[in-house]
C-alpha positions as CSV (number, residue, x, y, z in Angstrom):
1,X,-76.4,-74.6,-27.7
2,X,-76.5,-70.7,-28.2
3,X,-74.5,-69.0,-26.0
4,X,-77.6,-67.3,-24.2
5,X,-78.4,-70.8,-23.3
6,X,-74.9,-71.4,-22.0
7,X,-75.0,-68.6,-20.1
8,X,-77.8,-69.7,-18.3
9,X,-76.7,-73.1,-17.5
10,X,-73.8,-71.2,-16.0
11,X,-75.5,-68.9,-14.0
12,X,-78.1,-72.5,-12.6
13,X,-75.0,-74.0,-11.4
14,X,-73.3,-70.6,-9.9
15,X,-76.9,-70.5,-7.9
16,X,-76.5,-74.1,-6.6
17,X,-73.4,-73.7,-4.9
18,X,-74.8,-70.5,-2.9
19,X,-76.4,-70.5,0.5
20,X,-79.9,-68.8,1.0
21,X,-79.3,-65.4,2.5
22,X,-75.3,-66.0,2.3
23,X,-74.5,-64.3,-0.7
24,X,-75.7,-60.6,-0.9
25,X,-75.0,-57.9,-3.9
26,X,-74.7,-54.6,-2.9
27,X,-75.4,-51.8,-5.2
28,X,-76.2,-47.6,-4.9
29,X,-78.7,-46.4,-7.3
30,X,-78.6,-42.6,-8.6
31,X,-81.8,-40.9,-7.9
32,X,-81.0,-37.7,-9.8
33,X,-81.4,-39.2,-13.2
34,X,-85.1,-40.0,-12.5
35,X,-87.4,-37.1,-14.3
36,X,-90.3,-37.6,-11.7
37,X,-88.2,-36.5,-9.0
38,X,-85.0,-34.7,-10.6
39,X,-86.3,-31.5,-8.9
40,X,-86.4,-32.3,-5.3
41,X,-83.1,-34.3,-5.2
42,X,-81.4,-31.5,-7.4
43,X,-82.9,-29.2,-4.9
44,X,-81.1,-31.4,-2.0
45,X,-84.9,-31.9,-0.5
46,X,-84.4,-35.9,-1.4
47,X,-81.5,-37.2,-1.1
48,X,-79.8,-38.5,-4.3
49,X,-78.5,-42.3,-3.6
50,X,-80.0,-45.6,-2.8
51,X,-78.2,-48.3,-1.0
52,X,-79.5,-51.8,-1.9
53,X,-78.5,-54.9,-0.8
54,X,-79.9,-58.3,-1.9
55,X,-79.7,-61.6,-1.7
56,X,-79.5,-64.1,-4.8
57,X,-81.1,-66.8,-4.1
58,X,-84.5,-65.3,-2.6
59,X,-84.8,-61.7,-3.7
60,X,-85.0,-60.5,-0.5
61,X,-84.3,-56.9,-0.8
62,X,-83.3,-54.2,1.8
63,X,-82.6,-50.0,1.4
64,X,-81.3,-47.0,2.8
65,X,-80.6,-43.3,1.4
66,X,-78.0,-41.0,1.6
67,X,-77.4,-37.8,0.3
68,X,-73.6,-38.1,0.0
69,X,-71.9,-41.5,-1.6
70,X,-68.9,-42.5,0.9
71,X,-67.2,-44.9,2.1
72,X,-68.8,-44.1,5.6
73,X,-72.5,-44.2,4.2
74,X,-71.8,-47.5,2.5
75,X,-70.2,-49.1,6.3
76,X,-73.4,-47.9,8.1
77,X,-75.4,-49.2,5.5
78,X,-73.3,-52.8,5.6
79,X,-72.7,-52.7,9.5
80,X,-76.7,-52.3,10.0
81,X,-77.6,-55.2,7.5
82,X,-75.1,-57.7,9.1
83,X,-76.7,-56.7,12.9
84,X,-79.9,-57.3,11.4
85,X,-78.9,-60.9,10.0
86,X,-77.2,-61.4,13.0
87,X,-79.8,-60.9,15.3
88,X,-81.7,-63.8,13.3
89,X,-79.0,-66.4,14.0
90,X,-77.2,-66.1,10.3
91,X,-73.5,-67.0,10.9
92,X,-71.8,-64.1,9.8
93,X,-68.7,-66.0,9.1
94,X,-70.2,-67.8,6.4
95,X,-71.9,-64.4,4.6
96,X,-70.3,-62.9,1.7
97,X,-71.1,-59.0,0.9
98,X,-70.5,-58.5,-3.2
99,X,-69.6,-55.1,-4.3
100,X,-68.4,-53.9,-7.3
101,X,-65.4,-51.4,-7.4
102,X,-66.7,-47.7,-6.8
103,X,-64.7,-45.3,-4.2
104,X,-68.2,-45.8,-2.2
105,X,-66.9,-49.0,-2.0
106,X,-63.1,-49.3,-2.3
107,X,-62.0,-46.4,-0.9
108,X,-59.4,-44.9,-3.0
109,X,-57.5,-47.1,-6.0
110,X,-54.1,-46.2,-4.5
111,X,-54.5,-47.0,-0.8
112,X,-52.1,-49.1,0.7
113,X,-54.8,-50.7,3.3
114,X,-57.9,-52.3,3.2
115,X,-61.2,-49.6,2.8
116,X,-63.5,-48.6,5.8
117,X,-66.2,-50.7,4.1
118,X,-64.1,-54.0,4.1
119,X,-62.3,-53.5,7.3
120,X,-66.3,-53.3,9.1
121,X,-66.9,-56.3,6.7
122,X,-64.6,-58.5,7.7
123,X,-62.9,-57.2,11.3
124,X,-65.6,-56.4,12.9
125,X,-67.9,-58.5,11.4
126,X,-66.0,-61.6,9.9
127,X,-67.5,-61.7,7.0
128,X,-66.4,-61.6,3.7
129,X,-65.9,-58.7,1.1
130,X,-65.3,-59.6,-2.6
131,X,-65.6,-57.1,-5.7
132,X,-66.4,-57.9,-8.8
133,X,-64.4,-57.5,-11.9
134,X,-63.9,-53.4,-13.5
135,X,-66.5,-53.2,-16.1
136,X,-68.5,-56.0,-15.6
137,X,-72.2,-54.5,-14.0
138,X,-73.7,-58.2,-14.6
139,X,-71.9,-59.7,-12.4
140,X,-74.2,-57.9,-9.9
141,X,-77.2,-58.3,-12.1
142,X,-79.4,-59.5,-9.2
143,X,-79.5,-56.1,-7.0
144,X,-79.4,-54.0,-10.5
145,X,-82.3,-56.2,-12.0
146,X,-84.0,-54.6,-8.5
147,X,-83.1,-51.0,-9.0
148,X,-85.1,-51.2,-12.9
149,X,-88.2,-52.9,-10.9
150,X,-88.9,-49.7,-8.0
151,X,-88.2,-46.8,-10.6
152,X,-90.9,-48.4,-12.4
153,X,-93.0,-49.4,-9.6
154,X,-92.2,-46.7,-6.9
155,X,-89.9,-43.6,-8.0
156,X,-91.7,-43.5,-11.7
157,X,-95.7,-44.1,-9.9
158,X,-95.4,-41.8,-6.0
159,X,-95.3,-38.3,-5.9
160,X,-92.8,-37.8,-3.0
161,X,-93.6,-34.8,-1.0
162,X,-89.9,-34.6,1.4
163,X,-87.6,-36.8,2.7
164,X,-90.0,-38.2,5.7
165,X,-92.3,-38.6,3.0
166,X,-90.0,-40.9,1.0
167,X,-89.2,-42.9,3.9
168,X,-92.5,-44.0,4.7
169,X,-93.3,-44.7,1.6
170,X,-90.3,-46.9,0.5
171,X,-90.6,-48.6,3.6
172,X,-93.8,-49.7,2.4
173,X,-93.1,-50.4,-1.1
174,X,-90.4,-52.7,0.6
175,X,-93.0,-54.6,2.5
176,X,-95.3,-55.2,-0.5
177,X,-91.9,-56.2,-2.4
178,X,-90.6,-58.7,0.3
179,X,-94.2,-60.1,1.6
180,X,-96.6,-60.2,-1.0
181,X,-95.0,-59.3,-4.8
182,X,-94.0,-63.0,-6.0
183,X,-90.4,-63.1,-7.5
184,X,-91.0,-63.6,-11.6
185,X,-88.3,-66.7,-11.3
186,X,-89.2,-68.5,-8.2
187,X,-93.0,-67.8,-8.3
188,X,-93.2,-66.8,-4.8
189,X,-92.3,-64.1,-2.5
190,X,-88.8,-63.5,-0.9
191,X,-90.5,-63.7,2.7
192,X,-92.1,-67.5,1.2
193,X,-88.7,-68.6,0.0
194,X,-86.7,-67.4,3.1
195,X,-89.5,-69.6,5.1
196,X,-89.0,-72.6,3.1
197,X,-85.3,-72.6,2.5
198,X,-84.3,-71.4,6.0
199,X,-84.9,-71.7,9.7
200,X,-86.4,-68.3,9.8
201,X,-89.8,-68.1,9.9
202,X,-90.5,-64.6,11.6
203,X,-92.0,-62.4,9.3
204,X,-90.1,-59.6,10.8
205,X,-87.0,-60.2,9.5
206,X,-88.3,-58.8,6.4
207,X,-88.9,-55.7,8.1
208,X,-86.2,-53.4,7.5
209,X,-86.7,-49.6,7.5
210,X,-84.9,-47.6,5.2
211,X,-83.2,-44.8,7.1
212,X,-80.8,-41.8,5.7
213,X,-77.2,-42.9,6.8
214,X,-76.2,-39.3,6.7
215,X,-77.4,-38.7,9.9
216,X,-76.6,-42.1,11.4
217,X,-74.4,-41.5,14.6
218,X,-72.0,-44.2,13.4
219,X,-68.3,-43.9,12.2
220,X,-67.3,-40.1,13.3
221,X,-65.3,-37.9,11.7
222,X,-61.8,-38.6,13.1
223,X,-62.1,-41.5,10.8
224,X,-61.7,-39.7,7.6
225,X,-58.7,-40.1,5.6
226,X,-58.2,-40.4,1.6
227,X,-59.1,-44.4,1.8
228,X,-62.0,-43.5,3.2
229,X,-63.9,-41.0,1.7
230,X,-65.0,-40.8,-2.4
231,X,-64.7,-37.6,-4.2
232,X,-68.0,-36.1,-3.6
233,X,-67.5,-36.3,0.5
234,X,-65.2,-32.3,0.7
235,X,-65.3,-30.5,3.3
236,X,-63.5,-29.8,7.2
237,X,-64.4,-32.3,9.7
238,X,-67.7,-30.8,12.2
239,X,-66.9,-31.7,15.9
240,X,-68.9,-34.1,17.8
241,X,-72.0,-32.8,19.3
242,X,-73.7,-34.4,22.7
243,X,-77.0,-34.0,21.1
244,X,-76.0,-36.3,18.3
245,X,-73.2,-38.5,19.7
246,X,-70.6,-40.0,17.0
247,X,-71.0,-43.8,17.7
248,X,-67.6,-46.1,16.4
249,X,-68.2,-49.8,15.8
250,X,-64.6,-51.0,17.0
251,X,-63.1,-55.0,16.5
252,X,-62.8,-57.7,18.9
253,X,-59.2,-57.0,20.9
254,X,-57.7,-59.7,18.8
255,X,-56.9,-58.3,15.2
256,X,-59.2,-59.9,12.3
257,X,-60.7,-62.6,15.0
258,X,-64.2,-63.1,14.3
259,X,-66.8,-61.7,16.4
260,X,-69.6,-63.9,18.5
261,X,-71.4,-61.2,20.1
262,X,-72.1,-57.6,19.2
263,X,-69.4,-55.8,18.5
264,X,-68.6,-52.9,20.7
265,X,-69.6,-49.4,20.3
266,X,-68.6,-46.1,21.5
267,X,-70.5,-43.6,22.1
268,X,-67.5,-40.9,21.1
269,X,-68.3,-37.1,22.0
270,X,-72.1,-37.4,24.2
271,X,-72.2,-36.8,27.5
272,X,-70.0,-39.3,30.4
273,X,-72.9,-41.3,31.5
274,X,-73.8,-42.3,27.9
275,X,-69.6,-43.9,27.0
276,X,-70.6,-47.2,27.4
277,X,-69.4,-50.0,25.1
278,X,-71.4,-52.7,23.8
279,X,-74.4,-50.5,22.8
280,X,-76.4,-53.2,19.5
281,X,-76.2,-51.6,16.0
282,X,-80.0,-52.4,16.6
283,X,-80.3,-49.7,19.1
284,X,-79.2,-47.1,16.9
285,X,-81.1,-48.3,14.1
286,X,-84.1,-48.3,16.0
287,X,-83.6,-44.9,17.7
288,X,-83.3,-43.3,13.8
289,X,-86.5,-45.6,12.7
290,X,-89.0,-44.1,15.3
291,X,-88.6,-41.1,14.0
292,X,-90.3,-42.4,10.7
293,X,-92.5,-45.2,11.7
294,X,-95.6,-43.9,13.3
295,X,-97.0,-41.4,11.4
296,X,-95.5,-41.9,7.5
297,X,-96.2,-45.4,6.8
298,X,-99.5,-46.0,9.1
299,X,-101.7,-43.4,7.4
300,X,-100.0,-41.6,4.7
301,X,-99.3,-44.0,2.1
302,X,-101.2,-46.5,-0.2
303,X,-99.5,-48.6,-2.8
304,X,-101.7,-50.0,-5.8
305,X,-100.8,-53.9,-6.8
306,X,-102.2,-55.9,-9.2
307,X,-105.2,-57.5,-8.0
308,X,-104.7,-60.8,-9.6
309,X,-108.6,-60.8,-11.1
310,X,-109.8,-60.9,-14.3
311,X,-111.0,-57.1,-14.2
312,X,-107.5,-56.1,-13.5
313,X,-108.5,-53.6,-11.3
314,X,-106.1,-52.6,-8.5
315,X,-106.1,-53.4,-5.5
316,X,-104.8,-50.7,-2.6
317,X,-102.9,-51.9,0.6
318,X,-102.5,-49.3,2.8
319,X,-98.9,-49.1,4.9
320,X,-100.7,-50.2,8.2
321,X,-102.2,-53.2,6.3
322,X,-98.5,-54.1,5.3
323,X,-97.2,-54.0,8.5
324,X,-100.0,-55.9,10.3
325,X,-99.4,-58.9,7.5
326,X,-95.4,-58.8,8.6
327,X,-96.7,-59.3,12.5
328,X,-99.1,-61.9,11.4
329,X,-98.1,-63.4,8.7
330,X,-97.3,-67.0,9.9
């Protein structure tokens, strides 16, 4: 037996121990290395990271953007992906989010306490953080396999006019990738596999708007300290404005005790009537989303897939035609 071979026997019974939708990889792509749009993220009009998290055993993909990697873009990024499982009755408990070992990630190598990113992991959330080894990028092969697939399909094909612009259209992309573009080792879609392998059936769970977690109200400023912040985040901490309250995702009272409900948010620097606890992550997701959805993804976008016929000849799916499959798919 070659060792290839080996290797993939290895990796069949890894997969078999995993849960479907349990196990998620999380990865940030760099944007600025891409020629088709090196201008406008060098010119700060895109923004130059992707956040990616995926599961293993369906391919069910979600992103977001930022423009600045830290340890607070990759919580809000984390914090809004375990809401959304949890709101689809995934026991958080069980779910473990794979990193690998960037400050994004980590914090910094000489901390003497857990990072922002693990502490939202597994305090607020109870879930579970793990990293992978230094120097070993295959072990999150899944969610880098995806970041090959949309440069080719997405960054390499769209000319991206702004950042609206990119939202609407990766939020698109995103629906043709997790409804309808069949995953080359299971022969069907993520949304197909998640249907048959779990007790989700709701389309909607696949829908997932990216968002940029820059401007996410979530995890203020008083936070920052050297564990939680990588090297590109410099700069003097900007008060809290009313207009765009600083919203903290705190713990349950008890220290490390897992959560059953949502956990409680502050609304930290808006207005009196507006400090209540227990706002949903969802709400702030969903406050930063309608800014994107109407306009951008209904009429402005159009993404060519292969057809499946014999011409070859492709087949466009506008963004509205997406999102009326994910609300009726059954």
């Amino acid at each position: 037996m070659s060792v290839k071979e080996q290797k993939k026997r290895e990796i069949a019974r890894y997969r078999k121990l995993l849960k479907t939708l349990y196990h998620w990889q999380v990865h940030v792509k760099y944007l600025n290395d891409i020629p088709h749009i090196y201008a406008l993220v060098l010119r700060g009009i895109l923004p130059k990271f992707e956040y990616t998290i995926k599961d293993v055993l369906t391919g069910t993909t979600f992103i977001s953007y930022a423009h600045k990697l830290s340890t607070f873009n990759s919580a809000r990024f984390i914090a809004l992906c375990l809401d959304h499982f949890r709101s689809y009755g995934l026991d958080l408990s069980q779910i473990t989010i794979q990193t690998d070992n960037g400050s994004e990630f980590i914090g910094s190598i000489t901390a003497k306490k857990d990072s922002l990113v693990t502490r939202v992991v597994e305090k607020t959330f109870g879930a579970r953080h793990v990293t992978i080894p230094p120097a070993t990028p295959r072990f999150n092969g899944s969610v880098e396999n995806f970041h090959g697939r949309i440069e080719d399909e997405f960054y390499d094909l769209e000319d991206l006019l702004n950042l609206s612009d990119l939202l609407g259209k990766a939020l698109t992309y995103m629906l043709y990738f997790n409804l309808e573009r069949p995953n080359l080792n299971l022969k069907k879609t993520p949304l197909e596999a998640v249907q048959q392998q779990t007790e989700i059936k709701d389309p909607q769970f696949m829908v997932f708007p990216p968002l940029l977690l820059d401007q996410l109200p979530l995890f203020g400023p008083q936070l920052r300290s050297v564990n939680d912040v990588s090297d590109e985040v410099t700069g003097p901490s900007t008060p809290c404005s009313p207009v765009a309250p600083v919203v903290k995702v705190t713990p349950c009272d008890t220290e490390g005790a897992l959560c059953n409900h949502i956990p409680a948010i502050h609304i930290l620097g808006a207005p009196t009537a507006a400090l209540t606890p227990g706002v949903p992550l969802s709400l702030v997701r969903q406050t930063a989303q309608s800014q994107i959805l109407p306009a951008d993804v209904s009429s402005s976008y159009s993404m060519k897939v292969k057809s499946g016929s014999k011409s070859g000849q492709n087949e466009v799916r506008s963004g509205a035609d997406l999102s009326k499959m994910a609300a009726n798919s059954p």
